[in-house]
C-alpha positions in Angstrom: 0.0 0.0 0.0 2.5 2.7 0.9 5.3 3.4 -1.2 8.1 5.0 1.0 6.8 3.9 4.8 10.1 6.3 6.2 9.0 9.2 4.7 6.7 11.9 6.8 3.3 12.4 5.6 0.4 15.7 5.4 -2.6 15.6 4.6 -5.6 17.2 5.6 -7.3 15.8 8.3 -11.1 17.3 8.2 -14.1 16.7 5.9 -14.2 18.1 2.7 -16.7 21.7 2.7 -16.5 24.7 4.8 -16.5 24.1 8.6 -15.5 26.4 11.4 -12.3 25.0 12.0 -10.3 22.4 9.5 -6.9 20.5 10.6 -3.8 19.7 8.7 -1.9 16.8 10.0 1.8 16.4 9.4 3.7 12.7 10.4 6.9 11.4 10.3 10.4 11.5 12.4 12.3 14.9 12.4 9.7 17.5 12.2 11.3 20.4 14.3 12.8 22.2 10.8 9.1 22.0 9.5 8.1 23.5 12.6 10.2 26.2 12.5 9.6 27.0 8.7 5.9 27.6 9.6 5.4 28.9 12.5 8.9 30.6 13.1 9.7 29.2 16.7 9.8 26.1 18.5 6.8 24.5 20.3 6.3 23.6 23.9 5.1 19.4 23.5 1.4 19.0 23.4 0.3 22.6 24.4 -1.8 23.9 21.8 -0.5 27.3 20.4 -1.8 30.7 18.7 0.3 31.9 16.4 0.5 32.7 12.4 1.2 30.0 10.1 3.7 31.4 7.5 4.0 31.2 3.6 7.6 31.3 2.2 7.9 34.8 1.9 6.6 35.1 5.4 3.6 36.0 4.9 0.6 35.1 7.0 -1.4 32.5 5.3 -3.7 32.3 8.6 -3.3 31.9 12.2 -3.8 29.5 14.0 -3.6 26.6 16.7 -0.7 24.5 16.4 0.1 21.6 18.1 3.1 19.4 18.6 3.4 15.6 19.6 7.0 14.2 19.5 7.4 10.7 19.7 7.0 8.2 20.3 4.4 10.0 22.7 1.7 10.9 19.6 -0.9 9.5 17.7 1.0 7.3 15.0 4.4 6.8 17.1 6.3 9.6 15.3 6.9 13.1 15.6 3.1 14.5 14.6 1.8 18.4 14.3 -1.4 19.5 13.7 -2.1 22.7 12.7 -5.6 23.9 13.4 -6.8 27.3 11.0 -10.3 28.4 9.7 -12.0 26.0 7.5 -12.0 27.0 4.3 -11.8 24.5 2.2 -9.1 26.7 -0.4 -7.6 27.7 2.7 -6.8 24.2 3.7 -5.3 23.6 0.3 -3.1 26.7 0.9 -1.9 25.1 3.8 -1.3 21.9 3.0 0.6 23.0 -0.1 3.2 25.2 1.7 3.3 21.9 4.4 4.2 20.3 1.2 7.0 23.1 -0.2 8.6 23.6 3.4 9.3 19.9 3.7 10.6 19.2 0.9 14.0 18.9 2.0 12.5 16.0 4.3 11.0 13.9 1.6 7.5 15.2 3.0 4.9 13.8 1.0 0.7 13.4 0.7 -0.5 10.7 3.0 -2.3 7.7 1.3 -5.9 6.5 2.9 -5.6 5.2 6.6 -2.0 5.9 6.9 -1.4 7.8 9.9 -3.6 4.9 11.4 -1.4 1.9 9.7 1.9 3.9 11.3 0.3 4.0 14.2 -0.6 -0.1 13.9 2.7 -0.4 12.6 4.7 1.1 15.7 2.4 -0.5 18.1 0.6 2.4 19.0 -3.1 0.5 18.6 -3.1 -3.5 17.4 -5.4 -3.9 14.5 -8.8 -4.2 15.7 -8.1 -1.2 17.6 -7.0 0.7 14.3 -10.6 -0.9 12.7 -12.4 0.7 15.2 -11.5 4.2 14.4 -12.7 3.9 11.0 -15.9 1.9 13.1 -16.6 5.1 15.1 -16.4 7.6 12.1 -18.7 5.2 10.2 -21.1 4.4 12.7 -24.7 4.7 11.7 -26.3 4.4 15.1 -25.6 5.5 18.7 -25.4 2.1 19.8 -22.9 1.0 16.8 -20.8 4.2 18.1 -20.5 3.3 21.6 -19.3 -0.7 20.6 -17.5 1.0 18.1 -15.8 3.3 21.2 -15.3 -0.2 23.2 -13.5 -1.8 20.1 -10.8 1.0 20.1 -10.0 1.1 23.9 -9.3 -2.5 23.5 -12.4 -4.8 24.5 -12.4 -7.3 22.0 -8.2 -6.9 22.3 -8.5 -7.8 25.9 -10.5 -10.7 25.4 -8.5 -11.9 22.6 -5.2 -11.7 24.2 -6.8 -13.7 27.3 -7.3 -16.8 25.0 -4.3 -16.0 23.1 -2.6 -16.6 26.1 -4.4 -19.8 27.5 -3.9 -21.7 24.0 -0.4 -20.8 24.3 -0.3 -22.4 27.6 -1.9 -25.3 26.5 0.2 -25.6 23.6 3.3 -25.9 26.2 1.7 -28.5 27.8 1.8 -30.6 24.7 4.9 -29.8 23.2 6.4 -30.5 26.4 4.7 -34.1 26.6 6.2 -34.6 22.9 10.0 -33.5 24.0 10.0 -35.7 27.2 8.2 -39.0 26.2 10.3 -41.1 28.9 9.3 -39.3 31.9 6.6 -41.1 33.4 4.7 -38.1 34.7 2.0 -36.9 32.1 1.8 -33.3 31.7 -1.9 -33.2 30.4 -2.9 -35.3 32.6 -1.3 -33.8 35.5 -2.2 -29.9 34.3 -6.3 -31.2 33.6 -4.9 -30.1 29.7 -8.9 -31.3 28.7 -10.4 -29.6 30.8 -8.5 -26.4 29.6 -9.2 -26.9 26.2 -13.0 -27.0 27.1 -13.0 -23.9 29.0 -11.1 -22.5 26.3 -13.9 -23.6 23.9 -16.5 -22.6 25.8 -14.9 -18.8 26.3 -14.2 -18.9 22.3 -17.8 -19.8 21.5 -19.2 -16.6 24.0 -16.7 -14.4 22.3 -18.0 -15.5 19.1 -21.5 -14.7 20.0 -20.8 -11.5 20.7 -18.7 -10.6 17.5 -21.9 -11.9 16.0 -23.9 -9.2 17.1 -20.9 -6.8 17.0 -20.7 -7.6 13.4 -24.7 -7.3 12.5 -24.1 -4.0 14.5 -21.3 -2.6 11.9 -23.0 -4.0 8.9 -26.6 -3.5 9.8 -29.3 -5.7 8.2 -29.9 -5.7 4.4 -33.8 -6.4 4.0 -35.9 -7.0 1.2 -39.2 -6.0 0.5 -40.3 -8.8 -2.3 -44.1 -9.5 -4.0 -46.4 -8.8 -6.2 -47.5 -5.4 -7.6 -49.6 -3.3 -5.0 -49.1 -5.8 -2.2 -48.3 -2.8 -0.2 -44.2 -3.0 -0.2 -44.0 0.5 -0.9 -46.4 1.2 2.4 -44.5 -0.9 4.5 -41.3 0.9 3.4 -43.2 4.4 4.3 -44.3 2.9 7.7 -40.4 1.4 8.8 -38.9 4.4 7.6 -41.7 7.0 9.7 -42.1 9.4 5.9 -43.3 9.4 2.3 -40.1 8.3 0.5 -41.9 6.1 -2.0 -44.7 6.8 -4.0 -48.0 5.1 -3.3 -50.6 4.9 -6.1 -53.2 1.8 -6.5 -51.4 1.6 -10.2 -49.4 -1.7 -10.7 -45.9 -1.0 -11.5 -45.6 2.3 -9.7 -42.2 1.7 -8.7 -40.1 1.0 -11.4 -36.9 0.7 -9.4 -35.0 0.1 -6.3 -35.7 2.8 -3.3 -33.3 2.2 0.0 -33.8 3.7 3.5 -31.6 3.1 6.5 -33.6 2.8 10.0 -32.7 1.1 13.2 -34.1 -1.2 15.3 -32.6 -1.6 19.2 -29.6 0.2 17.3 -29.0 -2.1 14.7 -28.9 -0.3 11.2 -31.8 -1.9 9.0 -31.1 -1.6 5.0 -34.6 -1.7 3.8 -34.9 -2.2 -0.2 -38.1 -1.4 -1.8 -38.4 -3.5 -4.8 -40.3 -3.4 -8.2 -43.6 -5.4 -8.1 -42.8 -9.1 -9.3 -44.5 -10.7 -12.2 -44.0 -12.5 -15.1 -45.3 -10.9 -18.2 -44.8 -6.8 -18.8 -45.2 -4.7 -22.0 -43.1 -1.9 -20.2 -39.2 -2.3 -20.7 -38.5 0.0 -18.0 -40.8 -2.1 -15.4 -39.2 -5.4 -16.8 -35.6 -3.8 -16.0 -36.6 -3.0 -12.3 -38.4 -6.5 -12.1 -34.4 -8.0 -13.0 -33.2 -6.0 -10.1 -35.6 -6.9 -8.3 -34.5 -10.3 -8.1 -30.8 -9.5 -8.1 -31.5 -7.7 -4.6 -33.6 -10.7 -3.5 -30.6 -12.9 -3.9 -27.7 -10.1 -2.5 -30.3 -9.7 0.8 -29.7 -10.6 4.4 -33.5 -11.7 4.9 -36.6 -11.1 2.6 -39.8 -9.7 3.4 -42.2 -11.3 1.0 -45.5 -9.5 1.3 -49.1 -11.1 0.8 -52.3 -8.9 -0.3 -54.7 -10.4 2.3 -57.3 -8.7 0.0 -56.8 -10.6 -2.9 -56.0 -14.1 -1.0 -58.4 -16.4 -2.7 -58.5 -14.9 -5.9 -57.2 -17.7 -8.8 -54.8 -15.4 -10.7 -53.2 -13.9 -7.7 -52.9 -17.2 -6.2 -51.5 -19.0 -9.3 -48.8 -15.7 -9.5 -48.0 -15.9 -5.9 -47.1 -19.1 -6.0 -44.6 -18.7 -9.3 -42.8 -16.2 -7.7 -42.3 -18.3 -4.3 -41.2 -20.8 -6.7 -38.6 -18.8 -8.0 -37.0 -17.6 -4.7 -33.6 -18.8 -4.3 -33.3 -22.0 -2.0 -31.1 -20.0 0.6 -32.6 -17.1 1.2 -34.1 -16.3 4.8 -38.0 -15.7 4.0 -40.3 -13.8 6.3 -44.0 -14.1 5.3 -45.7 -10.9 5.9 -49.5 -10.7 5.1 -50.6 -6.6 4.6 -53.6 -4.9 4.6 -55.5 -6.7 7.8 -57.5 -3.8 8.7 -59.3 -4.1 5.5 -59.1 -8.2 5.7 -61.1 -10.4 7.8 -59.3 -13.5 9.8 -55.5 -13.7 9.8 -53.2 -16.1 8.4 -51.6 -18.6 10.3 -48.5 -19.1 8.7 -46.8 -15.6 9.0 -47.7 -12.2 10.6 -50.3 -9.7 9.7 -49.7 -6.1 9.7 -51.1 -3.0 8.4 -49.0 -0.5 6.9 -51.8 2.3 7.2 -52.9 1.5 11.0 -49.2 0.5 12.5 -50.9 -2.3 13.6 -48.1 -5.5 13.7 -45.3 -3.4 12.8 -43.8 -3.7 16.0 -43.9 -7.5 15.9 -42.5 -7.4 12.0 -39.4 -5.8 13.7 -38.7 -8.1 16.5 -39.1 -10.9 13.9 -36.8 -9.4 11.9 -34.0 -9.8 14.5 -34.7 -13.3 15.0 -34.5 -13.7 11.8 -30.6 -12.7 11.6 -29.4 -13.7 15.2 -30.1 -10.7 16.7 -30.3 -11.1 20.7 -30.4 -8.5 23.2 -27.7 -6.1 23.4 -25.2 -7.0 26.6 -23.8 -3.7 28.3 -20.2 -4.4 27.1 -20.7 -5.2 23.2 -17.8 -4.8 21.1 -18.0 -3.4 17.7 -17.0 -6.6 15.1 -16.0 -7.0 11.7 -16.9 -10.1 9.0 -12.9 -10.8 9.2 -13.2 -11.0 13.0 -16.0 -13.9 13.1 -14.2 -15.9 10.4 -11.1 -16.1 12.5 -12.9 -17.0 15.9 -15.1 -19.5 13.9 -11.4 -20.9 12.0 -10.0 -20.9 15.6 -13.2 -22.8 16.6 -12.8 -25.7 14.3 -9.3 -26.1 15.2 -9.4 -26.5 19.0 -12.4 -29.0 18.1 -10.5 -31.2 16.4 -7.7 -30.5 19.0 -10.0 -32.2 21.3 -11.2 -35.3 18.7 -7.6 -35.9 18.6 -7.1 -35.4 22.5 -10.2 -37.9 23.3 -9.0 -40.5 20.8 -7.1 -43.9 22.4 -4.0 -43.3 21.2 -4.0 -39.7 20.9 -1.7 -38.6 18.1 0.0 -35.3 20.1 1.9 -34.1 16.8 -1.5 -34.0 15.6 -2.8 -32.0 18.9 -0.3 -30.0 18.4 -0.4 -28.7 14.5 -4.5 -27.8 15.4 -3.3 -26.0 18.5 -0.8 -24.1 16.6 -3.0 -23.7 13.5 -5.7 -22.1 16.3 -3.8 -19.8 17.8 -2.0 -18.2 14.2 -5.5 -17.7 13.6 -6.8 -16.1 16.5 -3.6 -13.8 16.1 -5.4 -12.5 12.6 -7.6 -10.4 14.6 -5.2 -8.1 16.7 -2.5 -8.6 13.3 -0.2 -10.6 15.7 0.2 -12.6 12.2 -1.6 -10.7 9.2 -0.7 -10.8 5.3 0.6 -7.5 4.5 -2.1 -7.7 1.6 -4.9 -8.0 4.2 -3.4 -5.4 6.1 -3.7 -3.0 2.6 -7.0 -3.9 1.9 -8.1 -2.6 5.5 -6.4 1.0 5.4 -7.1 1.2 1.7 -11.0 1.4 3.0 -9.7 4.7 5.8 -10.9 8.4 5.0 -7.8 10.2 3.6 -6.1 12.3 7.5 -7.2 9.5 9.2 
C-alpha cells in the first residue's frame, strides 16, 4: 500500500466543505525544521499554540492553533503536528501545499488512505482491531454502533483476545512438552487437567463468538428486502419502517419501477430496507421489466426477505396462481419472512406468517422483532464490542481447530503431533484479529477502505 513507509506524511485531516475549524496533519520523524519554517519558533510538547502560520515569503497565510506531539508519545508513534486554521476548504489547500514546499527537504509527502492509522498499527501504537475501530466510530450509523465501536478501540475485544491468546499458548506448552519428554513417566496433560482447559477455552471462544456476532450485524446492519407482487403494499411498508413518504403510493401496478433504500434502526442495529419493483412474469413496459431483474438480483444479495401477501386478494385464482410462481422462483437460501398486509381491511388472519397494516401500524412492532430473530439478533449486553466479518471468520477458523484438538485429545492413542499442529494452527488464527500474524495484503485492503487524514 505505501510506497516510502520512512517518509513523513500531510494531509488534511477534516471533511471536505466549509466548517469552522479544518486541521492539517503532518507525520513522520524529524519535524522540528518544518516546525520552524511555519510557524517561526519552536513549540512547547502538546500545548496547543496561537500563532500565524507562515508562507515562504513570510507571509501570513492564517493563524492558528498548532500543536506538537513528538514521539513516540503521539498518535502514529512519530513526531506529529497539527495545525488547526479556519476552515475553508481553499484555505486548507493553501496550507497543506506550503506543508508540502517547506518539507521538501524532508521527503514530505501526501498521506495515502488510513495511513497515519497503519503507522500507528505499525509502531504498536493500537493492534489492529483497535486501528478498525477508528474507521468503526467515524462510520457508525447508530448510537449504539458508536458506543461498541468506542469499546473496540480502547481494547475490549483486544483484551478478550489476548486472554485466549494466552491460554492456548499455555496449553500448547503443555503438549509440546509431553512430545519433548516422552520417557518421563509423569503426564503433563494429565497432570495440568490439559482437557479440561481446552474445554473452558472452547467454551470462552464460542461466547466471544456470539458476541462478535452481534458486533458484526451492529457494523453492517441488516440488508432487508421487500419482495411480492405489484400493489401488495411494499411500498407502504417501506413508508411505515422508515416513519415518511419516500416512495410513491398509487393503486397503479408498476408504480415503482426501481429500487428505493432507506436506513432505520431497530434496538440500534442499522436496518437496509430495499423497496423492490412489483414481481410478475409478463410486462409490455421495458423500464418495469428492467426493475423486475433488479428486483431479483436484490432478493438474492439480501440478508432476509420480506415477501408480502395482499390479504385482499387471498383467494382470488390469478393472484394465487402468481404468488405461487414467484415463491417458486426464490432462491433456496434465502431467509423468507412471510408478511400478510392490509389486515385492517381483511377479515381473519393467516396462520402461517404475521399480519400487519401499513396504514394502521398495527403488527409493525412484531415485523421488527421478527426481523432480528431472523438474523441472530439477541439482546444487546452492556459491554458489546463493535465486530467485523474478518473477525468472526477467525474465531469460527479458531473454533474448528481447537475441536478437532480435542477429537484428537479424546482418541485412544492420541496422536499429540496432531494436537499440536490444530493447536498451533488455532492460535495463528486467533492472532489475525489483533494482526499478531496478518498478510501484509490483508493489512492494505483494510487501510485502503480509511478516509484520507485519518
Amino acid at each position: 500500500m505505501l510506497a516510502d513507509r520512512a517518509a513523513p506524511i500531510a494531509a488534511i485531516a477534516t471533511a471536505p466543505g466549509r466548517g469552522a475549524v479544518g486541521i492539517v496533519r503532518i507525520s513522520g520523524k524529524g519535524l522540528l525544521p518544518l516546525v520552524q519554517a511555519l510557524c517561526a519558533r519552536a513549540l512547547q510538547p502538546r500545548l496547543a499554540t496561537l500563532l500565524p502560520f507562515l508562507a515562504a515569503d513570510g507571509s501570513t497565510i492564517d493563524q492558528g492553533l498548532a500543536l506538537y506531539f513528538p514521539g513516540p508519545h503521539s498518535y502514529t508513534g512519530e513526531d506529529v503536528l497539527e495545525l488547526q486554521a479556519h476552515g475553508g476548504p481553499v484555505l486548507l489547500q493553501m496550507l497543506l501545499a506550503r506543508c508540502l514546499q517547506a518539507g521538501q527537504t524532508l521527503g514530505l509527502r501526501l498521506a495515502e488512505p488510513g495511513e497515519f492509522t497503519q503507522r500507528a498499527f505499525l509502531n504498536g501504537k493500537l493492534d489492529l482491531a483497535q486501528a478498525e475501530a477508528v474507521a468503526d466510530l467515524i462510520d457508525a450509523s447508530t448510537e449504539a454502533a458508536a458506543r461498541s465501536a468506542s469499546r473496540s478501540l480502547g481494547g475490549s475485544l483486544s483484551r478478550q483476545v489476548q486472554g485466549l491468546h494466552e491460554r492456548i499458548v499455555h496449553l500448547r506448552m503443555l503438549v509440546e512438552a509431553t512430545l519433548d519428554f516422552p520417557e518421563e513417566e509423569i503426564d503433563f496433560l494429565q497432570q495440568a487437567g490439559a482437557r479440561a482447559q481446552l474445554q473452558q477455552i472452547g467454551a470462552e471462544l464460542a461466547a466471544l463468538l456470539d458476541g462478535a456476532q452481534q458486533g458484526a450485524l451492529l457494523r453492517e446492519g441488516i440488508h432487508v428486502v421487500l419482495a411480492g407482487q405489484p400493489n401488495v403494499g411494499k411500498s407502504s411498508l417501506l413508508n411505515a419502517l422508515a416513519g415518511a413518504e419516500l416512495a410513491i403510493v398509487t393503486p397503479i401496478p408498476g408504480t415503482t419501477r426501481d429500487r428505493v433504500s432507506q436506513t432505520i434502526q431497530i434496538e440500534g442495529v442499522p436496518l437496509h430496507v430495499v423497496d423492490t419493483a412489483g414481481l410478475r412474469s409478463q410486462t409490455d413496459d421495458e423500464v418495469e421489466r428492467i426493475g423486475i431483474e433488479r428486483s431479483w438480483q436484490a432478493i438474492a444479495e439480501a440478508d432476509a426477505v420480506l415477501f408480502l401477501h395482499d390479504l385482499t386478494r387471498r383467494g382470488q385464482a390469478d393472484y394465487d396462481e402468481a404468488e405461487a410462481g414467484i415463491a417458486a422462483q426464490l432462491p433456496p437460501q434465502a431467509k423468507l419472512l412471510h408478511v400478510h398486509t392490509k389486515c385492517d381491511l381483511a377479515a381473519g388472519a393467516p396462520v402461517d406468517g404475521l399480519s400487519l397494516s401499513a396504514r394502521t401500524g398495527e403488527g409493525l412492532q412484531a415485523l421488527r422483532q421478527a426481523l432480528l430473530r431472523q438474523v441472530g439478533w439477541h439482546a444487546v449486553p452492556e459491554g458489546l464490542f463493535m465486530a467485523r466479518a474478518r473477525h468472526v471468520g477467525a474465531l469460527q477458523r479458531t473454533q474448528q481447530h481447537l475441536q478437532q484438538a480435542a477429537q484428537r485429545l479424546d482418541e485412544p492413542a492420541a496422536a499429540l503431533e496432531l494436537v499440536a499442529e490444530e493447536l498451533r494452527l488455532a492460535h495463528d488464527a486467533l492472532a489475525e484479529i489483533t494482526g499478531a500474524f496478518s498478510a501484509d495484503d490483508l493489512l492494505g485492503e483494510i487501510f485502503s477502505r480509511f478516509c484520507i487524514g485519518k
